[in-house]
N, C-alpha and C positions, 0 to 999 in steps of 0.2 A: 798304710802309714807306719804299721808297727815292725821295725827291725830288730831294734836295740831294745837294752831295759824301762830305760829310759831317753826320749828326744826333745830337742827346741821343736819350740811353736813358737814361731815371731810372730807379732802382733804389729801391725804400720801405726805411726802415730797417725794423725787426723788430718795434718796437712802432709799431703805425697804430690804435691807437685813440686817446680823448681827442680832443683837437685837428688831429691830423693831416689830416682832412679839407679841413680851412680852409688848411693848408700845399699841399696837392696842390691845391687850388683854385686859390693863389697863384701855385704856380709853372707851372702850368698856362697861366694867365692873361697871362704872365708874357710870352713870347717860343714860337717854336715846339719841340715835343719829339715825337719819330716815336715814341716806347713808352715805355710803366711797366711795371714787373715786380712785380708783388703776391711780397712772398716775406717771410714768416712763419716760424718753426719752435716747435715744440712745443705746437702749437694742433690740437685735431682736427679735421675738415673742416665739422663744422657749423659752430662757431667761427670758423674761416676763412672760410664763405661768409659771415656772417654780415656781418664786418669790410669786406669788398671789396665786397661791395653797393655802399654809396658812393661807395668808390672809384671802382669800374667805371664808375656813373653820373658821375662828376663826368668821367673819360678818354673818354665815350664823347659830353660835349657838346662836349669839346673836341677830337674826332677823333683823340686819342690811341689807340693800338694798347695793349690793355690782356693783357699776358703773365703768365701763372702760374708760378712755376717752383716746379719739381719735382717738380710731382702732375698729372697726365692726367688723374684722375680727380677733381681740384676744376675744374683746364679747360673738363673737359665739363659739369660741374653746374653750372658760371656759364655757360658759353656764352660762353669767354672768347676773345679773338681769338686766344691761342693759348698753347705752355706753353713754358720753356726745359728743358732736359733737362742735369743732370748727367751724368760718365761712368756712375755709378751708378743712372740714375733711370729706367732703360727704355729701347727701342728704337724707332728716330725712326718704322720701318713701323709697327710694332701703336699708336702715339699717333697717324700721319696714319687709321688706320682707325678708329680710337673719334673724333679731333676731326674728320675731313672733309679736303676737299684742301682750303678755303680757311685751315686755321687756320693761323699761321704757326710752325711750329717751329723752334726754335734749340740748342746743342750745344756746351757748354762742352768744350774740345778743347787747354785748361792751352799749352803752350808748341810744340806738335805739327801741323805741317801733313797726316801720315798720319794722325792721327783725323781731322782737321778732312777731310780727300779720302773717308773711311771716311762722316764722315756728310754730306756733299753728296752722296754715291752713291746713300746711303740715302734722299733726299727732303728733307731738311734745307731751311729756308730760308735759316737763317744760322748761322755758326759766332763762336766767343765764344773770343779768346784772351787770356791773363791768368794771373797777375796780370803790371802791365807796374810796379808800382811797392809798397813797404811800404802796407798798409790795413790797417785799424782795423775793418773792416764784417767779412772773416772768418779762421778763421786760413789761411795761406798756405802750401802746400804746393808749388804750382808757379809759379817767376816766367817770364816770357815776357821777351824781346827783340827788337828791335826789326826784327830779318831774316826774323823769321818774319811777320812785318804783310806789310813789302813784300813778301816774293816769293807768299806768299798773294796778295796784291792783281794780280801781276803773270799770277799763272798761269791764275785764274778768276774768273768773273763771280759768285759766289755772296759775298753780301756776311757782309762781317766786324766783329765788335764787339770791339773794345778794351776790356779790365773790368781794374781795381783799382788803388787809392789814386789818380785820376787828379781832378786839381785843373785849373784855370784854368793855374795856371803852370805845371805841367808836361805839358800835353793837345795842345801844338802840334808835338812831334814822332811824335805818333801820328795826326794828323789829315794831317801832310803824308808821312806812309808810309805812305799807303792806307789808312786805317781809313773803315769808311762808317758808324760809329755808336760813340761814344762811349759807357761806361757808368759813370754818376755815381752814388753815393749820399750818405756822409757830408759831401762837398765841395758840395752843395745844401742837403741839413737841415740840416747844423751850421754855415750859414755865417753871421758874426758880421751882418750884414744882412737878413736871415732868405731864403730860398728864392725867392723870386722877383727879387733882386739878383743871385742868383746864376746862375738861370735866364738872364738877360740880359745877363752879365756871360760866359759858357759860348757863344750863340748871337752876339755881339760877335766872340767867339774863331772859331766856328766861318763866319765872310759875309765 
């Protein structure tokens, strides 16, 4: 996933049917983005396969890295490049043994370099700290600042995603404290230009 100093990581909002296709196409299209994270709730895993089919396929002509989160076990049933894991959502060993060593796993780790050291130990690919800012995509329990970016970035090579409320104007002191991957959701689909301004508006920010 790692080219640049820093990349988008799009994040789908919760509803991806209707049209949504034609939006991920867009912003796809758009400018470059190293992952999408399919993330859904209260759909059971047929439904869910169902839904991300397209998806996958539209991320998968576009070399996007296509992440599931939450579930290992829709991961492995798409064959998806790989899952992000909740503290709650299972252990990063028993997911690299069901998805393979190439799938890329990730590890939301809230405001905490000791989780974040806990799952680099464990096999992790990348760790996920957040929320850095008020969001609207979920409710917020832990905010993150901005010491813990840098000194993560300072102490190891295991790269780190920046996740929530993070817009265009406020994404430039996260991208210059070490984050190697931004993570957008509502600040792409809901932008008054639709997603793919947005997309190139994010990748402007980020060269």
């Amino acid at each position: 996933m790692k080219e640049f100093p820093c990349q988008l990581y799009l994040i789908s909002p919760l509803e991806v049917g209707g049209d949504f296709p034609v939006q991920l196409e867009a912003a796809l299209s758009a400018g470059p983005v190293a992952a999408f994270q399919f993330r859904v709730k209260d759909v059971d895993q047929h439904e869910a396969a169902a839904l991300a089919e397209p998806l996958q396929a539209i991320c998968a002509a576009h070399d996007v890295a296509f992440i599931v989160n939450d579930s290992v076990a829709l991961a492995k049933r798409l064959k998806a490049d790989g899952v992000h894991l909740g503290q709650g959502d299972g252990d990063v060993s028993e997911a690299r043994e069901l998805l393979g060593r190439d799938a890329q796993i990730g590890v939301t780790c809230h405001n905490s370099r000791h989780l974040a050291m806990e799952a680099a130990e464990a096999g992790a690919d990348y760790v996920a700290f957040g929320a850095f800012y008020p969001t609207q995509t979920k409710s917020v329990e832990h905010m993150a600042d901005l010491d813990t970016l840098q000194k993560w970035s300072l102490v190891t090579e295991v790269p780190c995603v920046a996740i929530g409320g993070i817009t265009v104007d406020n994404a430039k002191p996260l991208i210059d404290g070490g984050a190697d991957f931004i993570a957008v959701s509502n600040a792409v689909w809901t932008h008054p230009q639709g997603p793919a301004e947005a997309v190139k508006a994010f990748n402007a920010l980020l060269a």
